[in-house]
Steps between C-alpha positions, in 0.01 A plus 500: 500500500802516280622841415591411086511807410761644780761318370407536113860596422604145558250332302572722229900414551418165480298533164735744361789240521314216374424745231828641404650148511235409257547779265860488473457089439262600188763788398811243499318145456170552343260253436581142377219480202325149456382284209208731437692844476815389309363190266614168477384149530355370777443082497374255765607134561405217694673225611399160645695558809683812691763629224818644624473862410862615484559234264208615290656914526855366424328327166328779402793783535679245239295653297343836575659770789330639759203250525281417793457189597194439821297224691132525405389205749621216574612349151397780310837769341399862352787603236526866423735619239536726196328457241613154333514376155362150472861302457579662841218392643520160352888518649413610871249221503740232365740584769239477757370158403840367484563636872147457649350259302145496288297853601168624365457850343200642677532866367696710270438841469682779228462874661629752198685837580188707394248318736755572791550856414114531532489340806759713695284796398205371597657398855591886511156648394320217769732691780399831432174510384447294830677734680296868403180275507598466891569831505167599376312306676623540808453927429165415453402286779612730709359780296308688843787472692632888488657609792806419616588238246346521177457228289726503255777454774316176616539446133903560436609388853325132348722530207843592714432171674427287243811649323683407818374124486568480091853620549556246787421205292631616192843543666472174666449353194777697328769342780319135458557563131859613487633237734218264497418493101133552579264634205219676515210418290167575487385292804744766670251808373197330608669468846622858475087605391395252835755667742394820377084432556565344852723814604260768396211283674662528777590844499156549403397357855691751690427784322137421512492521883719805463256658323221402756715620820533852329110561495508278863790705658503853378678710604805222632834539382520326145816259663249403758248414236686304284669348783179399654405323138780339509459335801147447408602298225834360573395152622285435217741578229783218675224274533391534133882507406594217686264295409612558095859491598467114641317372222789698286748361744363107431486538124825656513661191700290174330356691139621430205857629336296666244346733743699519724644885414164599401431411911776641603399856359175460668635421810739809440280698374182461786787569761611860386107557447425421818787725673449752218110565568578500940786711479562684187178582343337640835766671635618653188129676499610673832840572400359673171185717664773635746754565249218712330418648836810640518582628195119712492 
C-alpha cells in the first residue's frame, strides 16, 4: 500500500512550485487575449492547393500589425486581425492573390469592442458561479458526514484543488503567450469549464470512499482513512486519466491547428486534476482536521 499521505509535504512542494511559477507568470505576462476578447476581424480562405503561410503573414503585416496568420487543414488559412476597414481588407487580399494565387473567402467575421467586453465577463461569472456551485454541492452531498471532517471542508479542499489546476494552465498559457504569441479565446474557457468538471469528478471519487471508510473504520486514525481511500481508488483514477490523456495526446499530435491549444489545455488541465484530486485534495483534508486538532 502506498503511504501518500506520509510524505504529503512533497506533494504539496511540488504543487506549490508549479503554483508560484504560475502566479508570478500571470503577475508579469498575463494572458494573451484572442479574437473574441479584444475584437477584430477574423476571415477564412481556401486555396486550391497547400498555400505557403509565411508568405500569406508577411502579406498581411503590409498592412495591419500584429496579425495572426494559421493552417485550418490542409488548404484552408484562418486570418485574425484588428478590426479592418474594407480597403484593407480588399489590400491584404490583393497581396495574397498576387503571392498565392486565386483563394476563396469561406468566412469573414466582424467581433466589435462591446461584444468582447461582454464576453470576458461572462468567462469570469462562468468560473465562479461554477466554482461556489461545487462548493455547495459538494457541502451537501456530504451533508451527514459530521465527525471528523465536516462537509464543508470536503467542500473548500475541492475548490483549493481546482484553484491549483486553473492556475497551472493559466500560467502555462501565460508563458506560451508571451514567448509563443498564443491567444486565448473562448474555446480556451470551455476547456478551462471541462478541466474543471473532470477534476472535481474525480475528487468526488475519493472523497466518496473517504466518506464510506469513516462510518467503515471508526475509530482509525483519519491519515489511515484517507490513506486507505486513496489506495482504494488510486488505480481507477490513472486508468480513467490515462485513457483521456491518449485520446488528448492523438488529437494533440494529428488534430487540427485550430484546436490544437484548445487540446493542449485539456491535456494540461486533466493532468494537474488527476495529481490534484490523489495528492492534494485528500491529504489536505488530513492536514486541515489535525491542524484543528491542535489548535482546540
Amino acid at each position: 500500500m502506498l503511504n501518500i499521505i506520509k510524505h504529503y509535504k512533497f506533494w504539496f512542494s511540488v504543487s506549490a512550485v508549479l503554483f508560484i511559477a504560475g502566479v508570478i507568470s500571470l503577475s508579469i505576462f498575463g494572458l494573451r487575449p484572442g479574437l473574441d476578447f479584444t475584437g477584430g476581424s477574423l476571415a477564412q480562405i481556401s486555396f486550391k492547393s497547400q498555400p505557403n503561410v509565411q508568405e500569406i503573414k508577411n502579406e498581411v503585416s503590409k498592412v495591419v500589425e500584429n496579425a495572426a496568420v494559421q493552417t485550418a487543414g490542409e488548404n484552408d488559412v484562418i486570418i485574425k486581425t484588428k478590426a479592418l476597414e474594407k480597403d484593407q481588407l480588399d489590400k491584404i487580399y490583393a497581396g495574397i492573390k498576387a503571392s498565392q494565387g486565386e483563394f476563396t473567402e469561406k468566412s469573414y467575421n466582424l467581433i466589435g469592442p462591446l461584444v468582447s467586453k461582454e464576453l470576458v465577463w461572462k468567462a469570469i461569472w462562468q468560473l465562479i458561479l461554477v466554482s461556489l456551485g461545487i462548493v455547495f454541492y459538494i457541502a451537501y452531498a456530504f451533508r451527514k458526514i459530521t465527525k471528523p471532517i465536516t462537509s464543508w471542508k470536503f467542500g473548500w479542499a475541492a475548490i483549493i484543488a481546482l484553484l491549483h489546476d486553473l492556475v497551472i494552465v493559466l500560467g502555462l498559457f501565460s508563458i506560451l503567450g508571451h514567448f509563443a504569441h498564443v491567444e486565448v479565446d473562448t474555446m480556451f474557457v470551455t476547456a478551462l469549464l471541462t478541466v474543471l468538471g473532470f477534476s472535481v469528478h474525480d475528487t468526488i471519487v475519493v472523497f466518496d470512499r473517504i466518506r464510506e471508510n469513516l462510518r467503515t473504520e471508526a475509530g482509525q486514525p483519519i491519515e489511515q482513512i484517507v490513506n486507505h481511500s486513496i489506495n482504494q481508488t488510486i488505480v481507477r483514477s490513472l486508468n480513467t486519466s490515462l485513457t483521456v490523456l491518449f485520446v488528448l495526446l492523438s488529437l494533440l499530435l494529428f488534430g487540427g491547428a485550430t484546436i490544437k491549444y484548445f487540446v493542449l489545455a485539456l491535456f494540461v488541465g486533466v493532468i494537474a486534476g488527476t495529481y490534484s484530486s490523489i495528492f492534494i485534495a485528500s491529504p489536505l483534508l488530513v492536514v486541515w482536521e489535525k491542524w484543528q486538532h491542535r489548535r482546540a
